[in-house]
C-alpha positions as CSV (number, residue, x, y, z in Angstrom):
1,X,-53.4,-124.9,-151.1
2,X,-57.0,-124.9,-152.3
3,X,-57.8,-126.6,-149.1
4,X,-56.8,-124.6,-146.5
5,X,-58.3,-121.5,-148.4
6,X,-61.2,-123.6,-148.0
7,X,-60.7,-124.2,-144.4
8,X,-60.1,-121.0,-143.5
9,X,-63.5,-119.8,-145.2
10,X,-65.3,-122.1,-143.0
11,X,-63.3,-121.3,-140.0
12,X,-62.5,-117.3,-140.0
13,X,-64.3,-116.5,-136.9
14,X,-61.8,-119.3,-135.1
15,X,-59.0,-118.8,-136.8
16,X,-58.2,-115.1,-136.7
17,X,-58.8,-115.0,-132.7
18,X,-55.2,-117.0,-133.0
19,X,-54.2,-114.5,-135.8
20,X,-54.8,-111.5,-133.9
21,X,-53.4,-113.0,-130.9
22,X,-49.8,-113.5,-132.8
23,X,-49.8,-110.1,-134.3
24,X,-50.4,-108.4,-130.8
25,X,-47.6,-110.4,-129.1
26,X,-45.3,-108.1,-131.1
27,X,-45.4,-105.5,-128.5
28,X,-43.4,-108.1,-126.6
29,X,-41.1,-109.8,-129.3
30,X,-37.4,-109.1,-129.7
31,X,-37.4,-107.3,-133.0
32,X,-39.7,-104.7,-131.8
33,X,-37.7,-104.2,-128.6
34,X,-34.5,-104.0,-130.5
35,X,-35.6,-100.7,-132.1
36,X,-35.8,-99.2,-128.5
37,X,-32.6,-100.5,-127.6
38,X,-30.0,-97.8,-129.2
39,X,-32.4,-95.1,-127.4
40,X,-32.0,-97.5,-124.1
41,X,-28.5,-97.7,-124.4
42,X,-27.9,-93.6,-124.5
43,X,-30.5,-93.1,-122.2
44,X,-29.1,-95.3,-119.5
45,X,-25.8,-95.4,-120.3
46,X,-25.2,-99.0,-120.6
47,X,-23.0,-101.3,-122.7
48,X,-24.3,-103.6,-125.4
49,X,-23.4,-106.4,-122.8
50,X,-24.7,-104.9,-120.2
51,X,-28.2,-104.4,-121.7
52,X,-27.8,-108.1,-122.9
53,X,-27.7,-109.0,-119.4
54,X,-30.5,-107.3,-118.2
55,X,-32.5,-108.6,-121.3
56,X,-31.2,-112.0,-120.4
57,X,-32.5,-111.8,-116.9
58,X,-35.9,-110.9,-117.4
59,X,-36.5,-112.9,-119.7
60,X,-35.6,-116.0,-117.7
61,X,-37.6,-114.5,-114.8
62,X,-40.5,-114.2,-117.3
63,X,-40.1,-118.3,-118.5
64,X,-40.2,-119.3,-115.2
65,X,-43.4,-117.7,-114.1
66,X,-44.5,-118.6,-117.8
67,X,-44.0,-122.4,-116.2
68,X,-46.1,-121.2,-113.4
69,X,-49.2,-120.3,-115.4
70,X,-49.0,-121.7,-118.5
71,X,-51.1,-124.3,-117.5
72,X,-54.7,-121.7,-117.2
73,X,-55.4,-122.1,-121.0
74,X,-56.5,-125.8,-119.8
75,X,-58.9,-124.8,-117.4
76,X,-59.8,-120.9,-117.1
77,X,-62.0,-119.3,-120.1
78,X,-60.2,-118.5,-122.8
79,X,-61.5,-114.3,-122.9
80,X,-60.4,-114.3,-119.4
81,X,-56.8,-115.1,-119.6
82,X,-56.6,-113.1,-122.7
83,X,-57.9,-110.1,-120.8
84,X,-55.7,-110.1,-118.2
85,X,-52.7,-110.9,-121.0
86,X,-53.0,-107.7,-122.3
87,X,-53.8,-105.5,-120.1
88,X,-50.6,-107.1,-118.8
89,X,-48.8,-106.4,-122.2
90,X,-49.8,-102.5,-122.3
91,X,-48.8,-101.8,-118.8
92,X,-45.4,-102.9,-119.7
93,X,-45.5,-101.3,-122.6
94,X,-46.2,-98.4,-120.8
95,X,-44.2,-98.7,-117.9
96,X,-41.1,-98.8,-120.7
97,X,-42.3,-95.6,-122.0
98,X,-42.2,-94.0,-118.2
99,X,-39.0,-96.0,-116.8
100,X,-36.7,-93.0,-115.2
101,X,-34.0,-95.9,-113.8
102,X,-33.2,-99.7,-114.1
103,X,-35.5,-101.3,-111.5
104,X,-38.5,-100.1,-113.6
105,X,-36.8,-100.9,-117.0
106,X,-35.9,-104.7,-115.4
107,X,-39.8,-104.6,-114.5
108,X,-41.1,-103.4,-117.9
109,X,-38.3,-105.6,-119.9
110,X,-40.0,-108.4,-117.6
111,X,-43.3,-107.9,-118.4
112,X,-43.2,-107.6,-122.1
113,X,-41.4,-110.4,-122.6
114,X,-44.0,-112.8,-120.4
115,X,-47.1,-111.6,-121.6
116,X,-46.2,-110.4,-125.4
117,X,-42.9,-113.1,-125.9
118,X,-44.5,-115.9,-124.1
119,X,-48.5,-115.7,-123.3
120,X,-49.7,-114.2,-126.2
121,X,-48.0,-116.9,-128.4
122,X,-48.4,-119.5,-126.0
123,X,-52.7,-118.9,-125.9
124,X,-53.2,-118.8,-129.4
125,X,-51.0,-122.3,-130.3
126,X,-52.5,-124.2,-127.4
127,X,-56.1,-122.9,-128.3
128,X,-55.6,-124.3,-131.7
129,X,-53.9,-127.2,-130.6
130,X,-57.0,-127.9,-128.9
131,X,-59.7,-126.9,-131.4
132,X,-58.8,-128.9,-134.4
133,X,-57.2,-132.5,-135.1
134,X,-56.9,-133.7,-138.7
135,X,-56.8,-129.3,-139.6
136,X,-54.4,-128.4,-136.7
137,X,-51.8,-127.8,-139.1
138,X,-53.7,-125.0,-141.0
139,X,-54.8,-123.7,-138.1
140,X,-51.4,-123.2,-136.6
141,X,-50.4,-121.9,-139.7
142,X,-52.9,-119.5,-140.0
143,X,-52.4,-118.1,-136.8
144,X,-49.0,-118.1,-137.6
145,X,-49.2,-115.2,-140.1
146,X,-49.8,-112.8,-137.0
147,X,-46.0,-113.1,-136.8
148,X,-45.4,-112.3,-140.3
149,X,-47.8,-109.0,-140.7
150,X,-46.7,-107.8,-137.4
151,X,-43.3,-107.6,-138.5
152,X,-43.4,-106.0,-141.5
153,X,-45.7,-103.6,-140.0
154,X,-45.1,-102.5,-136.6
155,X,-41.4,-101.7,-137.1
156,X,-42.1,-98.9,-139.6
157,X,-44.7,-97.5,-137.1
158,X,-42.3,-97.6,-134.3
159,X,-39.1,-96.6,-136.2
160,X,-41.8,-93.3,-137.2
161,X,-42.5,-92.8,-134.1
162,X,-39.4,-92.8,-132.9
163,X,-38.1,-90.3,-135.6
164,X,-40.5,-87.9,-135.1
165,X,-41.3,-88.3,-131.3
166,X,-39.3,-90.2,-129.1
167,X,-38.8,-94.1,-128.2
168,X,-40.5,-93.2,-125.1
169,X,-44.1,-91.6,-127.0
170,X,-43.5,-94.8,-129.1
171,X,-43.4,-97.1,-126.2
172,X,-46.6,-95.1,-124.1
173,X,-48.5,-95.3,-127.4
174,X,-48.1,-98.8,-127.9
175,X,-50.1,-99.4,-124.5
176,X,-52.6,-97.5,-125.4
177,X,-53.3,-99.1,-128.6
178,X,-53.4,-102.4,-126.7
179,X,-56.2,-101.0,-124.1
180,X,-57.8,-100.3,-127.1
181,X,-58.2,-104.4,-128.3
182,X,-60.0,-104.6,-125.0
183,X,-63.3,-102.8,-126.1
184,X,-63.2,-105.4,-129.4
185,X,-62.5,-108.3,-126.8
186,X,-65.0,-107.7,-124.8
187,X,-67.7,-108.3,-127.6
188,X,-65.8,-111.6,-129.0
189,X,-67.6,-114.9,-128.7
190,X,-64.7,-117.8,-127.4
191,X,-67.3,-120.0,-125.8
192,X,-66.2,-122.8,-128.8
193,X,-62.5,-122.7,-127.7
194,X,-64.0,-122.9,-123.9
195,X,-65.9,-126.3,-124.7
196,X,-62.2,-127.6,-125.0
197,X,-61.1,-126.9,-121.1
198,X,-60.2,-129.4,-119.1
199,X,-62.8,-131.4,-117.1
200,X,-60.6,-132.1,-114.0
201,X,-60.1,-128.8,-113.6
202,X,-57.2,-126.3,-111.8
203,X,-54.4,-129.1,-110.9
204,X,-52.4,-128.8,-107.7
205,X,-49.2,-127.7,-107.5
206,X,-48.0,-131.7,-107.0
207,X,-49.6,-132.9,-110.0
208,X,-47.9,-130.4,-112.3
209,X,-44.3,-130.9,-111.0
210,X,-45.3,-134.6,-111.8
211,X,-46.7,-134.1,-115.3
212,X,-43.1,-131.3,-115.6
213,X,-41.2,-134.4,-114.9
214,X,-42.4,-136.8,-116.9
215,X,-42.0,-134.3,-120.0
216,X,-38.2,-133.1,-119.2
217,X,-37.1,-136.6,-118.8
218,X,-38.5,-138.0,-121.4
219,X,-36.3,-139.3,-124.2
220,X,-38.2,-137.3,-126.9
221,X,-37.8,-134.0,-124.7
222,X,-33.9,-134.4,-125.7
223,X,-34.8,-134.9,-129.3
224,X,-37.4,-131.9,-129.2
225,X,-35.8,-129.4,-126.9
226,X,-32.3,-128.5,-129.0
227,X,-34.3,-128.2,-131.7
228,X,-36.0,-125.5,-130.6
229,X,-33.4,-124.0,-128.2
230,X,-30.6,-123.4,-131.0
231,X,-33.2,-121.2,-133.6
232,X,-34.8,-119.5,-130.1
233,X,-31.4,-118.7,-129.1
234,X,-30.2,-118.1,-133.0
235,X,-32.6,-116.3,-134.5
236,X,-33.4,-113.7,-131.0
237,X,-29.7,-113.1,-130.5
238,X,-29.2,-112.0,-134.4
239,X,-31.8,-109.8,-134.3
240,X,-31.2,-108.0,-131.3
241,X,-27.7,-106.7,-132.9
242,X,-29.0,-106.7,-136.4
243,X,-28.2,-103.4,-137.3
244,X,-24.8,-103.8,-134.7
245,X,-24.0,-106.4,-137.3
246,X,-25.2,-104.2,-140.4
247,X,-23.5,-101.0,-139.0
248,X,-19.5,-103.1,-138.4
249,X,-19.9,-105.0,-142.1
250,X,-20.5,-101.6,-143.8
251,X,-24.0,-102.0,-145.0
252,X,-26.7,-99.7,-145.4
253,X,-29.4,-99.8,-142.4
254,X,-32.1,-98.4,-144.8
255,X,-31.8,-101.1,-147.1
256,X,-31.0,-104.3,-144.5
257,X,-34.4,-102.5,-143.4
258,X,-36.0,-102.4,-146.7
259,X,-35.0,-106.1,-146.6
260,X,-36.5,-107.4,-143.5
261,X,-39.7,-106.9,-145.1
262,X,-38.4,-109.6,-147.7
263,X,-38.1,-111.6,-144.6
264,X,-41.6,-111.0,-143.3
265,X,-43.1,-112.0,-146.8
266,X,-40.8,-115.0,-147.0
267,X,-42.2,-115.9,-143.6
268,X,-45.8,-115.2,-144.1
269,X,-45.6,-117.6,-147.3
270,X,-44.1,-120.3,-145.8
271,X,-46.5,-120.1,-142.6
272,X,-48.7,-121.1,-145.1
273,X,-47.1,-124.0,-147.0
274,X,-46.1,-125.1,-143.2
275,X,-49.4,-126.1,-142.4
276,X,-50.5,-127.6,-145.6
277,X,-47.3,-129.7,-144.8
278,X,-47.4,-130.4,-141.4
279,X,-51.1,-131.8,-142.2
280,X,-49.8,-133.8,-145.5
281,X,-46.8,-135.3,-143.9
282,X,-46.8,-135.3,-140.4
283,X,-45.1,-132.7,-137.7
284,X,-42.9,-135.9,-137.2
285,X,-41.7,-135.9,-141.0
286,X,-41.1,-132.1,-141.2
287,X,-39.2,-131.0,-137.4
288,X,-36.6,-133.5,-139.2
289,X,-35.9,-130.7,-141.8
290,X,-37.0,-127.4,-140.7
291,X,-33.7,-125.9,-139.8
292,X,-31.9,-126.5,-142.6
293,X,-33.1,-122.8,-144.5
294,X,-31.7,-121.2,-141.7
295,X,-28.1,-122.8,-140.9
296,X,-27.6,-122.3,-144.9
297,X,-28.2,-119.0,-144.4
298,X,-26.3,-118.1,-141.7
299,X,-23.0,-118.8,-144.0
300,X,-23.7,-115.7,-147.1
301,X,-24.3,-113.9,-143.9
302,X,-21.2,-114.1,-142.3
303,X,-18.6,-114.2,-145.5
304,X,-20.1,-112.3,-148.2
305,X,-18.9,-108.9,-148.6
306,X,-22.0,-107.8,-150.2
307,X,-25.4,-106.9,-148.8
308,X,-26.7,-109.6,-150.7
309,X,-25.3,-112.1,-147.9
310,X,-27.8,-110.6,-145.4
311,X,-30.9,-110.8,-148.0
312,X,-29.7,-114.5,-148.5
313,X,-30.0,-114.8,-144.7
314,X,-33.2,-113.0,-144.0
315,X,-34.8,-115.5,-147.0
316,X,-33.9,-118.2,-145.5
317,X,-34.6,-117.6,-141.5
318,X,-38.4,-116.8,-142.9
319,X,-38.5,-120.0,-144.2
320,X,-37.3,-121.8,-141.2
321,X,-39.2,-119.1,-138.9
322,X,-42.6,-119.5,-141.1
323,X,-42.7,-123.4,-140.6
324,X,-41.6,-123.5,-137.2
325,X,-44.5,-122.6,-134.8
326,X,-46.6,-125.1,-136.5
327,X,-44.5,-128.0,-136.6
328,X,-43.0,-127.6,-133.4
329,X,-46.6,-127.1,-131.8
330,X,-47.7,-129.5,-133.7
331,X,-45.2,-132.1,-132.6
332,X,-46.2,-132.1,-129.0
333,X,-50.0,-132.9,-129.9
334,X,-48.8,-135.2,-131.9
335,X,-46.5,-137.1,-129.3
336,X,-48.0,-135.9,-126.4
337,X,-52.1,-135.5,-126.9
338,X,-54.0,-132.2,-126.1
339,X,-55.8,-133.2,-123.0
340,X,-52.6,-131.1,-120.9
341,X,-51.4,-129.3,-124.1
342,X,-51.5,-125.7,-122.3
343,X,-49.2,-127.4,-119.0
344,X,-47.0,-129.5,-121.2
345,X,-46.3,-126.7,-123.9
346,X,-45.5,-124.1,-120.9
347,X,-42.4,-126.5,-119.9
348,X,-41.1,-126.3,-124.0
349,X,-42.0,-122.8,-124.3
350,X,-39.8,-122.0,-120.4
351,X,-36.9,-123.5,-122.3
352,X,-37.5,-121.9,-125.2
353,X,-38.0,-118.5,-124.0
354,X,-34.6,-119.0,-121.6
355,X,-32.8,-119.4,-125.3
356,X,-34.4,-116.0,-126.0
357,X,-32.6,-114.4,-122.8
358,X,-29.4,-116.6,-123.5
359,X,-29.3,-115.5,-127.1
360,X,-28.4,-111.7,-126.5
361,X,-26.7,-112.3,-123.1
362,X,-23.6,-114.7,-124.9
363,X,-23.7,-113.0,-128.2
364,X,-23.5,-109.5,-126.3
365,X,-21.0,-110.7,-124.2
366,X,-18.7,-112.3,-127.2
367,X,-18.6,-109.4,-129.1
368,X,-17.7,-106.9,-125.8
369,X,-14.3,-109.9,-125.8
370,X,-13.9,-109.1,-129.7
371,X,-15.3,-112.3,-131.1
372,X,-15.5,-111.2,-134.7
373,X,-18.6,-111.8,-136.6
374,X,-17.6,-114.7,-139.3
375,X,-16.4,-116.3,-135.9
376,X,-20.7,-116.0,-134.2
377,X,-22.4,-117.1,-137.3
378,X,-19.3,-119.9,-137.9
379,X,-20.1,-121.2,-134.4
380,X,-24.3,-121.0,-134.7
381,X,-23.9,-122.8,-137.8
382,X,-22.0,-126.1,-136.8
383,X,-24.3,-126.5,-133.7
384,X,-27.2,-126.6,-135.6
385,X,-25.7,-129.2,-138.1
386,X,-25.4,-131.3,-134.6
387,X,-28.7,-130.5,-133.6
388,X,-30.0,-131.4,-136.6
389,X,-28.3,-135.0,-136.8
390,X,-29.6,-135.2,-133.6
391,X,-33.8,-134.3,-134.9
392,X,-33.6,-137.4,-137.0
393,X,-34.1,-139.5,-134.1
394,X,-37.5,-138.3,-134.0
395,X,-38.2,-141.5,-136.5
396,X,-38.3,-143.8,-133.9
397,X,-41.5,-142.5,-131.7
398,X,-45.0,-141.9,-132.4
């Protein structure tokens, strides 16, 4: 560890561009937007399924337009596409806050989930793809602990807000605050990360389809891809009916809440191990094991009785959410290069993002046909054992 303290010393200025990126995308992030969702529910008077649908498709409509620009970080100035990111993100944001019917809540629901969900993430891996080689992996990691500190912080503010004002003051106020970044953004120096755009330029609509095709039928994209579509679709899907799940096992919100911050440590701690790792042993070595925390968990969960089953749980989906990011970013630059990593992550992140939608739309829909609970976690669980078989395959390439 006495490494990457050192590394980050001599890199802070970087480093926390990609930090402050990953805690802002948390306007945009499921387990922010599931504290608006009871309020949504009442206010529009829609079914858990329903919403799940709605949720669902948005956020495929945002992955595919994610597939459309995801390729900019490789060739437009980095301040420039994070400019127009969030002033993207607060519109939704506030657009949320002022929705009076479903067309403008589809819009907002949209928005939040492309720019927050999927850009905000997807400029601050790729930049740090791009910056370092033999370091990546602290890097990553680093900027990984956005993730962690916005979720132990934001949902207090929000849940406050909500409790003494309304989820739509929450929601309006949560633009603003984003406008805000704008002033600070505008006096931030990113002309290192802009030494790393691509010399050939915007590509044509034919060359990406090309360099989409040769990704999605590759034979590692079928190794990669399940990996990270079963925790996507996992991890969104139990979070957006966390405390549906809380309230039908009898457990107390305040503490699961309480709790969740046990998660966010968990995960902030093992952001940082994951890039020491990922740096020591190879992305290769550690996408092998990286979802083995979180299917363990998933079984206290389901069949304990006690509260303590969810604690268990929320341990260990931080560990597998903390070393995620990195490796799995990491992974493509190692397999695939960096000279196209903004175009080439765009088609992982699309899939993954569609997990995110798919998540909440089956889940949702299962529980509105009486699926019991024990049955949802029983099912997650054996497909990631299979999907984890599968990730050993990964041995074989380099």
């Amino acid at each position: 560890m006495k490494d990457f303290f050192y590394f980050i010393k001599g890199n802070f200025r970087t480093v926390s561009f990609g930090w402050l990126l990953t805690f802002l995308s948390a306007f945009g992030q499921t387990f922010l937007i599931s504290l608006y969702v009871p309020e949504i529910l009442r206010a529009f008077s829609i079914s858990e399924g329903a919403f799940g649908a709605i949720y669902a498709g948005c956020t495929v409509a945002a992955s595919f337009i994610m597939l459309s620009v995801g390729h900019t970080v490789d060739h437009i100035p980095v301040k420039k596409v994070t400019a127009f990111t969030v002033i993207g993100l607060a519109l939704s944001s506030i657009l949320l806050g002022l929705s009076n019917g479903l067309i403008l809540l589809i819009l907002a629901i949209t928005g939040l989930r492309l720019t927050g969900q999927g850009f905000m993430t997807h400029i601050s891996m790729t930049i740090m793809s791009k910056q370092y080689g033999r370091d990546r992996g602290k890097a990553l990691s680093f900027s990984s602990l956005g993730f962690s500190v916005g979720e132990a912080i934001f949902p207090l503010i929000i849940s406050f807000l909500i409790a003494w004002w309304n989820w739509r003051v929450a929601a309006v106020l949560s633009g603003a605050v984003l406008l805000l970044y704008l002033f600070r953004l505008k006096f931030t120096d990113l002309n290192t990360f802009d030494e790393r755009l691509s010399a050939s330029g915007k590509p044509s609509v034919f060359a990406l389809l090309k360099d989409y095709k040769q990704v999605v039928f590759d034979s590692r994209f079928g190794i990669m891809m399940p990996a990270s579509f079963i925790w996507s679709f996992s991890a969104t899907a139990i979070f957006f009916y966390q405390y549906v799940f809380v309230e039908n096992k009898g457990w107390s919100v305040q503490l699961y809440a309480a709790f969740f911050t046990v998660y966010a440590v968990t995960r902030f701690l093992f952001s940082l191990f994951g890039g020491v790792w990922v740096d020591k042993y190879t992305a290769k070595k550690m996408f092998r094991y990286y979802l083995i925390p979180a299917s363990l968990g998933l079984l206290p969960f389901a069949f304990m009785n006690s509260i303590i089953g969810a604690l268990l749980f929320l341990i260990t989906a931080g560990i597998t959410m903390g070393i995620s990011g990195t490796v799995k970013t990491s992974l493509i630059a190692e397999l695939y290069g960096i000279e196209k990593m903004g175009a080439i992550r765009s088609v992982f992140t699309m899939f993954s993002v569609i997990s995110t939608a798919l998540g909440p739309l089956v889940v949702g829909l299962l529980m509105d046909a009486g699926v019991s609970f024990e049955y949802l976690m029983g099912g997650i669980f054996a497909l990631m054992l299979l999907i984890i078989l599968n990730s050993q395959r990964i041995r074989s390439y380099s």
